[in-house]
N, C-alpha and C positions, 0 to 999 in steps of 0.2 A: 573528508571526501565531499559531504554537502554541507554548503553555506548558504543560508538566507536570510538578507538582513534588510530590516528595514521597510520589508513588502509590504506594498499596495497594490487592489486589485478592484477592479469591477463586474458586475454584471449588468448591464445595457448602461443603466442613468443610477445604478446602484451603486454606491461606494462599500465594500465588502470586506477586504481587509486591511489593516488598521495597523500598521509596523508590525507584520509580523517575523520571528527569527525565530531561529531553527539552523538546527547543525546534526550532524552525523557521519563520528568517524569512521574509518573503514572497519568493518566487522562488528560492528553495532546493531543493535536494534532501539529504534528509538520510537514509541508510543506518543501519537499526538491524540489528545482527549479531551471528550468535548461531547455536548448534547448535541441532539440535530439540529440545526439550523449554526452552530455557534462558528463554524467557518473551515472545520477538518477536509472535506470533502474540494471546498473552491483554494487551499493552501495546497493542494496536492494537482490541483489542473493546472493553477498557477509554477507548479515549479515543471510540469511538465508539455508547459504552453498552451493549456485551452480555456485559459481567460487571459482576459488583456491584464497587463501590469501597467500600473500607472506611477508608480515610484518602489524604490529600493532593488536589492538587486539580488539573485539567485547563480550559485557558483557552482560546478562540478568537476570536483578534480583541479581547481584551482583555475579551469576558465569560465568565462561568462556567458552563462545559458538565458537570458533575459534579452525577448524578442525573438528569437529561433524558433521553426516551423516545432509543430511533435515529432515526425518524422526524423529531423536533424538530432534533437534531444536522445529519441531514442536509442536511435543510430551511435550516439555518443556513452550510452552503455548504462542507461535507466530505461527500468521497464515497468509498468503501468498497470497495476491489476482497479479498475475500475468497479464501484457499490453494483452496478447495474449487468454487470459478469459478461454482456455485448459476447456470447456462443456464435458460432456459426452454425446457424438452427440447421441449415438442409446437408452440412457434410456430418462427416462421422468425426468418433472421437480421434480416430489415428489422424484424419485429413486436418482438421484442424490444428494439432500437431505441426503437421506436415508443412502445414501453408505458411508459418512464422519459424520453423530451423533454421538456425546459422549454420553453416558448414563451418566444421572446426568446433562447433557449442562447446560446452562442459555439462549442459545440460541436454542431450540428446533423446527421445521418445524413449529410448529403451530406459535411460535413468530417471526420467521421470514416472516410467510405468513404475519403477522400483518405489518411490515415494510414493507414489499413491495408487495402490494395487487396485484398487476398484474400478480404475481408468483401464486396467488391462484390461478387464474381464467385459469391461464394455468398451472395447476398441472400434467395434463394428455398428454400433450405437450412433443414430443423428444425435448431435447435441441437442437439438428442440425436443427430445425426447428424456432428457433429462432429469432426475430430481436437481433440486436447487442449491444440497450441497456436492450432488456431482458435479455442475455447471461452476459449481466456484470451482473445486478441485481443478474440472477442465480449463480455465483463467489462469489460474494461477502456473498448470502447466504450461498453457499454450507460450505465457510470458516468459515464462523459465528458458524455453529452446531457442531464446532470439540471444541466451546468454548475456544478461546484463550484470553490472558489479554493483547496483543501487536499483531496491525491488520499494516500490507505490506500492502499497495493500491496501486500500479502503473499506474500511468496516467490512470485513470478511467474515467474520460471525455474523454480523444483521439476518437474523430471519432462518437461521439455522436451528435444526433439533441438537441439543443438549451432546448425543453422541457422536453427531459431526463435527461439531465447535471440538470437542475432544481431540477425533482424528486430523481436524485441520493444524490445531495449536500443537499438535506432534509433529508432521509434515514443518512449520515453520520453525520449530527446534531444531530437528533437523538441519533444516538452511541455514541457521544460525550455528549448529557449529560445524557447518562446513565452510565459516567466514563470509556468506554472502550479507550485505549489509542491508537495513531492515529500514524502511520508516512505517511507523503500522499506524493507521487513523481507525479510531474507536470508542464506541461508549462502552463496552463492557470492561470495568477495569479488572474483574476476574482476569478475563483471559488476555491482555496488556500486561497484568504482574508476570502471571508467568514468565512472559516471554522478554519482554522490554528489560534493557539498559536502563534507560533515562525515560524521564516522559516530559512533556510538557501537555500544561491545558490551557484550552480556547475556548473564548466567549465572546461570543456577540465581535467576533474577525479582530480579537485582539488575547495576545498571550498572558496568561494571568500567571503560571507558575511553569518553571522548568526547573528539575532539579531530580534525583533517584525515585522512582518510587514508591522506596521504605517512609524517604521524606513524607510523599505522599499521603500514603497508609498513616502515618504520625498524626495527620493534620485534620480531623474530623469535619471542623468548620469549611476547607476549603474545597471538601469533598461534596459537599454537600452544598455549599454556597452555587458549585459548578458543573458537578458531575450529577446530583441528584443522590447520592448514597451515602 
């Protein structure tokens, strides 16, 4: 479903990443892993247009999304839950909703309320009034109703309590097997095993291992050469 191959990116006069690749079939979850700074974050604006590309190329569904607005990307059926969770602080949780529905969704406010019931009970709720992991939960809603077949998750646990990281990595079980396809960027490899297929990791805007996780977990040195653990 998504190919990346090859990629280069920048940020102003930075050169940031370094042949990056990346795939994920349809009904996958694929974990990319990776310390802060090591490139998880700018590989995922990159495939979904908000850094420049300077070489290699990004595929979905078998066309070429490399140079195309966000908007166009979108539109083409990848949705973007961004680190920084960008609420619409002054509507409520239903409006927010509201404002990204597709007509026709699969993911419509009422089935999203069903994934994450906390969202019901505060439907009436400004988003700027949020806790941090309701602001994610409302994210990853709001993205869910634009209905796309390839979900962006970036570090979705960062900065979460212990019992949210919980009820989130359930909610994305969920999506998983209801076949929505996954690419999840992240340092926590706890809640990446769970969930992930495959993972790959990134250092310093370049891929160092891609391969099962179990692989992973096998590999002490490169857990820790990369990940810190």
């Amino acid at each position: 479903m998504l190919e990346v191959r090859d990629l280069h990116a920048v940020y102003g006069p930075s050169h940031v990443l370094h042949g990056v690749r990346l795939a994920a079939r349809e009904g996958e979850v694929v974990s990319l892993l990776g310390r802060n700074g090591a490139g998880k974050s700018t590989t995922l604006k990159a495939i979904i247009g908000l850094v420049r590309i300077t070489g290699g190329s990004v595929r979905f569904r078998g066309e070429p999304l490399t140079g195309l607005p966000t908007h166009v990307i979108s539109r083409r059926g990848i949705g973007y839950v961004p680190e920084d969770r960008r609420v619409f602080a002054d509507l409520t949780v239903r409006e927010n909703l509201l404002v990204g529905e597709r007509a026709g969704s699969r993911w419509p406010a009422d089935r999203v309320f069903a994934l994450f019931p906390a969202l019901r009970a505060l439907a009436d709720r400004r988003g700027g009034s949020l806790s941090g992991g309701e602001q994610q939960m409302l994210t990853i809603a709001r993205t869910l109703v634009t209905d796309p077949a390839l979900l962006l998750l970036d570090e979705p646990s960062e900065g979460l309590a212990p019992v949210i990281v919980r009820r989130l990595g359930d909610a994305i079980a969920a999506l998983k097997r209801e076949g929505l396809t996954i690419v999840l960027s992240e340092q926590n490899l706890t809640f990446a095993r769970r969930l992930a297929d495959r993972a790959y990791v990134i250092d310093k805007g370049e891929i160092k291992f891609e391969g099962p996780i179990a692989t992973l977990d096998a590999d002490p040195s490169l857990r820790r050469a990369y990940l810190g653990v």
